[in-house]
C-alpha positions in Angstrom: -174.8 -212.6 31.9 -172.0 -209.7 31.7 -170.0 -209.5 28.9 -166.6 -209.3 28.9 -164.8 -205.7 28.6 -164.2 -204.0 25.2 -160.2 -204.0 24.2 -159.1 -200.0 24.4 -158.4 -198.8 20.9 -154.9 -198.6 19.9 -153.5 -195.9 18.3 -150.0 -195.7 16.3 -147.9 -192.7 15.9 -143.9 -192.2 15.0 -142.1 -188.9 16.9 -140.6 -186.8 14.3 -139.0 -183.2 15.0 -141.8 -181.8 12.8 -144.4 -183.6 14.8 -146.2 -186.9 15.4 -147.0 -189.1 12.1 -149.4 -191.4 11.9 -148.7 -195.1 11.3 -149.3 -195.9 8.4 -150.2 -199.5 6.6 -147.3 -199.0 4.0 -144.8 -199.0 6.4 -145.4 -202.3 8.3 -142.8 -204.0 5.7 -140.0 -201.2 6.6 -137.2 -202.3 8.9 -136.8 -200.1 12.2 -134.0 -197.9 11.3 -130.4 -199.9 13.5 -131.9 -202.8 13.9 -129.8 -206.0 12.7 -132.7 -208.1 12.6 -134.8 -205.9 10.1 -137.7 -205.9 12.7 -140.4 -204.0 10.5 -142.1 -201.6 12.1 -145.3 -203.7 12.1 -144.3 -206.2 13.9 -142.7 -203.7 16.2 -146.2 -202.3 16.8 -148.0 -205.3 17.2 -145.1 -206.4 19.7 -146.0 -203.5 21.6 -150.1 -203.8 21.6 -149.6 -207.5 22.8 -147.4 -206.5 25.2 -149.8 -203.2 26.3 -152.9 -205.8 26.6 -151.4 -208.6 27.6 -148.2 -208.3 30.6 -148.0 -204.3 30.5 -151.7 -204.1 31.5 -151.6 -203.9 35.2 -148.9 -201.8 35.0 -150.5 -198.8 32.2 -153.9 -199.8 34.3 -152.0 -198.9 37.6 -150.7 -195.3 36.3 -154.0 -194.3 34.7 -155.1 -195.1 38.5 -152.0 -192.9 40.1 -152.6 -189.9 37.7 -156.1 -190.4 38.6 -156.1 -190.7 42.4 -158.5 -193.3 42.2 -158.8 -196.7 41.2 -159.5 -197.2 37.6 -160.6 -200.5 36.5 -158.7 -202.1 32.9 -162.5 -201.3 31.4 -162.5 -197.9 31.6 -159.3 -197.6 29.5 -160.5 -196.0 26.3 -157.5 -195.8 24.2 -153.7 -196.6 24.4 -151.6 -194.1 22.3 -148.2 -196.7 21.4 -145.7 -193.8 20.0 -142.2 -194.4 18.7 -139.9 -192.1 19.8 -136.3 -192.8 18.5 -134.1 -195.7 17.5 -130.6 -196.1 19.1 -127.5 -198.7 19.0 -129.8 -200.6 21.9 -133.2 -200.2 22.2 -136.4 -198.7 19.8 -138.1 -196.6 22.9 -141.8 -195.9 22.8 -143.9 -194.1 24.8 -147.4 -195.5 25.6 -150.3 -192.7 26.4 -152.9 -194.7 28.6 -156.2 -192.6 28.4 -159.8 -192.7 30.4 -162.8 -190.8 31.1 -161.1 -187.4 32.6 -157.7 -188.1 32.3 -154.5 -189.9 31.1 -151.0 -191.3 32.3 -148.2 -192.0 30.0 -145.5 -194.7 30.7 -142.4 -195.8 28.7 -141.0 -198.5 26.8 -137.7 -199.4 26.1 -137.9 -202.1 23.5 -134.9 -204.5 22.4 -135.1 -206.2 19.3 -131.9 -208.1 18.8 -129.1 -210.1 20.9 -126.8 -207.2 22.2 -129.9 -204.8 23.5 -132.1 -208.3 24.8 -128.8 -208.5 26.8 -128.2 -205.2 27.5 -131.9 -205.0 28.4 -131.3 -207.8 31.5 -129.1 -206.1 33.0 -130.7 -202.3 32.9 -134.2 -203.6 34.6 -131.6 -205.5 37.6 -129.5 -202.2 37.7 -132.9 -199.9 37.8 -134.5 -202.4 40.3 -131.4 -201.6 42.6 -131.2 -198.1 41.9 -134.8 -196.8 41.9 -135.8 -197.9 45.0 -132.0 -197.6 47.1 -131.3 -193.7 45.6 -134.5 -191.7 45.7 -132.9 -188.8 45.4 -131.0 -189.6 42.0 -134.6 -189.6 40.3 -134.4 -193.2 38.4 -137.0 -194.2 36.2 -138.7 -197.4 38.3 -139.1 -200.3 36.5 -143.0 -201.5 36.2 -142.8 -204.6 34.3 -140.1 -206.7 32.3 -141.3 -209.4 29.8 -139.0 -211.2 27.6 -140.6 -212.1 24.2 -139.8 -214.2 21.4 -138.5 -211.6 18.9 -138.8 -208.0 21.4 -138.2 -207.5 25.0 -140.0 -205.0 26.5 -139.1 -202.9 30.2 -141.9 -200.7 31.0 -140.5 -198.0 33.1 -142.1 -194.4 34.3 -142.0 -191.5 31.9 -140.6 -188.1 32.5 -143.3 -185.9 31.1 -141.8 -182.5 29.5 -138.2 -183.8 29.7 -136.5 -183.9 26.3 -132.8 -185.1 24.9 -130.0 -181.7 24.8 -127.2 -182.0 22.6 -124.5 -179.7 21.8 -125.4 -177.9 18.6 -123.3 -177.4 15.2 -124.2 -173.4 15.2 -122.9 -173.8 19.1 -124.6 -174.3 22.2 -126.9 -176.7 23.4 -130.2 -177.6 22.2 -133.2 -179.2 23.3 -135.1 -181.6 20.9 -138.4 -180.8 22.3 -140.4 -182.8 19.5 -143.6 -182.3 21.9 -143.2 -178.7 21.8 -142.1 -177.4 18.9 -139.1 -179.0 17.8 -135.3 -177.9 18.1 -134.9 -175.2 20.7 -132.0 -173.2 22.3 -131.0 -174.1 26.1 -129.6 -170.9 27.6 -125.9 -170.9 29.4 -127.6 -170.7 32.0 -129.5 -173.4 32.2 -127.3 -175.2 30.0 -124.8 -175.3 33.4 -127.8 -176.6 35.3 -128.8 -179.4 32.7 -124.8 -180.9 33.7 -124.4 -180.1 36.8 -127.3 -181.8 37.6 -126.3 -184.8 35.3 -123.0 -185.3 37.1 -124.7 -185.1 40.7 -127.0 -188.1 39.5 -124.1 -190.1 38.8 -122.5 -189.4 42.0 -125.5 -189.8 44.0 -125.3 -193.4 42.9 -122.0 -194.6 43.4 -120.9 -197.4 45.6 -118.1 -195.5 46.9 -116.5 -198.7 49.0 -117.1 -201.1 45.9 -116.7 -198.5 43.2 -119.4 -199.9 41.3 -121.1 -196.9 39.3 -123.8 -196.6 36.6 -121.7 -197.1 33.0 -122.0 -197.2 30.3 -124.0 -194.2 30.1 -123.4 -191.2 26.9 -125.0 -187.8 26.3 -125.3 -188.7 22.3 -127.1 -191.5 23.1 -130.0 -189.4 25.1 -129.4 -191.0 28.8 -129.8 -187.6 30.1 -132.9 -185.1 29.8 -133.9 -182.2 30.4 -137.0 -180.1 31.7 -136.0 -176.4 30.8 -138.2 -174.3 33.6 -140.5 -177.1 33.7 -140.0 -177.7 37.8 -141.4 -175.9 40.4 -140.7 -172.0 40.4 -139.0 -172.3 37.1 -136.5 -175.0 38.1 -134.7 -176.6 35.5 -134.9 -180.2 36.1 -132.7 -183.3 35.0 -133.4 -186.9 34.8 -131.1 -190.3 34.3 -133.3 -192.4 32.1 -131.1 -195.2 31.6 -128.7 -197.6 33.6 -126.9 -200.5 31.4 -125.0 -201.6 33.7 -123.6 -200.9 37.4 -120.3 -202.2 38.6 -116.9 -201.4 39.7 -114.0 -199.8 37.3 -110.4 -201.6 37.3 -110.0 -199.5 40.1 -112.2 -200.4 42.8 -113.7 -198.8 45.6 -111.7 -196.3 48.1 -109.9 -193.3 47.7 -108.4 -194.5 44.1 -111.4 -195.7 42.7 -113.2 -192.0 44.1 -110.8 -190.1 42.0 -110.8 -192.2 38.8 -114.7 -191.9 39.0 -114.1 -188.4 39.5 -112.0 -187.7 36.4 -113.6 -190.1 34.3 -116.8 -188.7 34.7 -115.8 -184.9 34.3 -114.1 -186.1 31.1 -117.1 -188.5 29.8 -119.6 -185.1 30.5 -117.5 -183.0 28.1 -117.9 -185.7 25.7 -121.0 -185.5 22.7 -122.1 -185.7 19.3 -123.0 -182.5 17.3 -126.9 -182.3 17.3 -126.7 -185.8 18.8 -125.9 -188.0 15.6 -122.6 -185.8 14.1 -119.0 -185.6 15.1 -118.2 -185.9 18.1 -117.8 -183.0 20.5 -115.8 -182.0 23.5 -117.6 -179.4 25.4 -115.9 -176.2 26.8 -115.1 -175.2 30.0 -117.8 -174.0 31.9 -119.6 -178.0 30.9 -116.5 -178.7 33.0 -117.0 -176.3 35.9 -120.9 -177.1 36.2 -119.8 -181.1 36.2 -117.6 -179.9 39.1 -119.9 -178.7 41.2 -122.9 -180.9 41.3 -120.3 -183.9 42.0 -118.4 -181.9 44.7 -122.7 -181.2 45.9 -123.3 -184.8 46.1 -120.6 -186.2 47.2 -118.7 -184.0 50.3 -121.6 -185.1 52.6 -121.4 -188.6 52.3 -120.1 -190.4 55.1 -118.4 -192.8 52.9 -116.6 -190.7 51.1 -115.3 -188.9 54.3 -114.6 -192.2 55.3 -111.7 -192.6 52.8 -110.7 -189.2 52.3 -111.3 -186.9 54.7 -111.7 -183.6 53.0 -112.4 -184.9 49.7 -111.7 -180.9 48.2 -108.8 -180.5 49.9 -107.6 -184.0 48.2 -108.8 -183.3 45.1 -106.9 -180.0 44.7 -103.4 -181.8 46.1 -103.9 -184.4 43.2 -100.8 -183.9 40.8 -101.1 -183.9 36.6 -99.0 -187.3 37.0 -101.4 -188.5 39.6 -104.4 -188.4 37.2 -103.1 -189.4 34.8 -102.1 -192.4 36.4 -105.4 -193.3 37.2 -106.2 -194.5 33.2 -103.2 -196.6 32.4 -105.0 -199.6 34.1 -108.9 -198.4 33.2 -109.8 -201.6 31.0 -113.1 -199.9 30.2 -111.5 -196.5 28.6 -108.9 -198.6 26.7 -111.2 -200.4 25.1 -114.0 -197.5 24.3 -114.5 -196.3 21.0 -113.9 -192.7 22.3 -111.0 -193.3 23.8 -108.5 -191.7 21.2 -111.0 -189.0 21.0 -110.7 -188.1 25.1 -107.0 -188.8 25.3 -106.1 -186.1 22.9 -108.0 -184.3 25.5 -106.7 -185.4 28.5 -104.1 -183.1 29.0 -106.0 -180.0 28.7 -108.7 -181.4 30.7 -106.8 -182.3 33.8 -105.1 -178.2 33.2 -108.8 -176.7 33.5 -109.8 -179.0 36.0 -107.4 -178.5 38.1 -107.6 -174.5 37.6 -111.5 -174.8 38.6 -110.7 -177.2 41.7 -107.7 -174.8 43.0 -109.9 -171.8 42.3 
């Protein structure tokens, strides 16, 4: 008679920027830091394992098989590594590290563990079903398995190995929190340009330019971007989209109105972050302004649809009066009603000045 396959062992661990910490039994009875439940951290952990052996399985078996370019069977899985790596306004992320004999895959999990992220949740693995699969070339995380608990919901989605969060820094600059490699480190102007140019291009990539529906809300503070500093091939400095909460049309609509609200709105929301990620906030100078430019001028000049409605979409965009832009936020529902709107009003003026300096340049 065969016996039935040993469980993998499971390993704890909690990301810090000094380094991985172990779980320990003390801290079972502590609340996740945000959460309005008080979730403790043990049953956060034993949410996940559940999950990991239970619905996850096929899909952390799966990876182990991709990073292995074979199949591997759920028995050979020696161990799963369950780390936490943050806590936000919406979700508790983890990562899960999937290990066999001669290799291992890593997948992530967004984790909700109260009303507003279970909702909030829903609608990212619909929005990340649509987007993965119909945008290739925006990079999406793909959504491996969704499963709705009593207490946490869990999305297991791919993991972008080497990428980190980059924040703007309260000595100046932008940083990297690169917790895997040694902490806090300094992105270069250079490839700080890149890192945001890049950003903006995924969220043009991805909008519905006859609806106008577009990937929102979406905020740098909150980690939605990250980077890989020289990580690609040759050097390249990569960026990745790991988020999508929602997708749908602004007050505007689709067409040539609704192009140029998402246009300013999202060279104005990319200026916009919190110092080291969790201070003040911050409104980023001009060359984050000029980089956002570009890599939304990159994606979207050679779409069809967009030459559709206006013809030469940089020859508009330059012809577009202080007034005009202007315009396009009195009836923006979803700006009105952000908590950083004050903040980027105050801005506004000065923003549409520089842009249109860089568009008319």
């Amino acid at each position: 008679m065969t016996g039935q396959p040993s469980e993998p062992c499971v390993t704890f661990l909690v990301a810090s920027p000094h380094g991985d910490l172990p779980y320990a039994p003390e801290t079972a009875e502590v609340p996740l830091e945000g959460c309005p439940l008080h979730t403790t951290y043990g049953e956060y952990f034993a949410g996940l394992r559940d999950f990991c052996l239970g619905p996850g399985l096929a899909a952390l078996v799966g990876a182990a098989g991709a990073a292995a370019g074979r199949p591997v069977a759920a028995g050979e899985v020696s161990e799963l590594v369950i780390k936490a790596q943050k806590h936000g306004a919406l979700y508790h992320p983890a990562s899960i590290e999937v290990r066999f004999p001669g290799g291992q895959a890593t997948l992530g999990a967004n984790v909700a563990t109260a009303p507003h992220g279970w909702a909030a949740l829903a609608r990212e693995h619909a929005v990340l079903e649509r987007l993965s699969r119909g945008i290739a070339l925006a990079g999406l995380p793909r959504p491996l398995c969704y499963d709705a608990g009593d207490r946490l919901d869990i999305l297991l989605v791919e993991w972008f190995a080497g990428f980190h969060e980059f924040h703007a820094a309260t000595g100046g600059g932008i940083v990297v929190w690169d917790f895997e490699g040694g902490g806090i480190a300094p992105l270069g102007p250079k490839r700080a340009g890149e890192a945001y140019r890049q950003a903006a291009r995924i969220l043009a990539l991805c909008l519905d330019v006859s609806s106008g529906a577009r990937i929102w809300p979406w905020r740098h503070a909150a980690g939605d971007f990250v980077v890989r500093p020289g990580g690609g091939p040759g050097g390249r400095t990569d960026v990745r989209l790991i988020t999508a909460r929602g997708y749908a049309p602004s007050a505007l609509g689709g067409g040539e109105q609704g192009l140029l609200h998402f246009f300013l709105t999202t060279t104005l929301f990319m200026r916009l972050d919190r110092l080291d990620g969790v201070g003040e906030r911050v409104f980023l100078p001009q060359w984050c302004l000029a980089a956002a430019v570009e890599g939304m001028l990159n994606a979207l000049v050679q779409r069809p649809e967009v030459q559709e409605h206006i013809p030469d979409f940089p020859a508009a965009l330059r012809r577009v009066t202080p007034e005009v832009w202007r315009s396009l936020l009195t009836t923006d529902a979803d700006l009105c009603s952000d908590p950083d709107a004050a903040f980027l009003l105050d801005r506004l003026p000065g923003h549409i000045s520089e842009l249109s300096g860089i568009l008319c340049s």
